[in-house]
C-alpha angles and dihedrals in degrees: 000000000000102000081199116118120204122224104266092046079055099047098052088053096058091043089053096052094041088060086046095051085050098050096050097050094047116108117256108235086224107051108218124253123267133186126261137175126230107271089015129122117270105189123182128190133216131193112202117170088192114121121221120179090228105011092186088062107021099064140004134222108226120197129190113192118187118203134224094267087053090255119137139234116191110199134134141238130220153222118285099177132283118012088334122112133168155202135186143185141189102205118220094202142047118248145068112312124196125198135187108206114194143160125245103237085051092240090136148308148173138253122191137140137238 
């Protein structure tokens, strides 16, 4: 058995690892879901590769968050430099809560539960 490997076997591997790599670092469009206490800090973050000249006037983060008793919060998050932006949350009940993130000018956004 010859352990050598030629060049286009090779070359598929690496392709191969190179698309998984890709896949696990990339963003899920629903964020899983993570435990908080009551009246303790719930923080998302967003990625969004989108450019705005001012990005604290130009556009805003809108977050609906429904409570556990199906309730709903409207609020927003903000810029945090870069491509970063936030939201956060201390929630006044027990219970799972959901939130839709989204921008503005519709160019993207996030929904997850926690």
């Amino acid at each position: 058995m010859n352990p050598r490997i030629d060049s286009s076997t090779a070359i598929l591997m690496l392709s191969l690892v190179v698309s998984l790599t890709s896949v696990v670092q990339a963003e899920p469009p629903v964020a899983r879901s993570v435990s908080i206490g009551q009246w303790e800090r719930f923080e998302a973050t967003l990625i969004h590769k989108k450019k705005y000249a001012d990005p604290y006037a130009d556009v805003r983060l809108e977050v609906t968050y429904t409570r556990p008793d199906g309730k709903t919060v409207a609020f927003w998050g903000f810029y945090d430099g870069d491509s970063t932006w936030k939201l956060r949350l201390m929630p006044d009940a027990v219970g799972t809560w959901k939130y839709q993130a989204r921008f503005s000018d519709g160019s993207g956004g996030k929904v997850g539960e926690f």
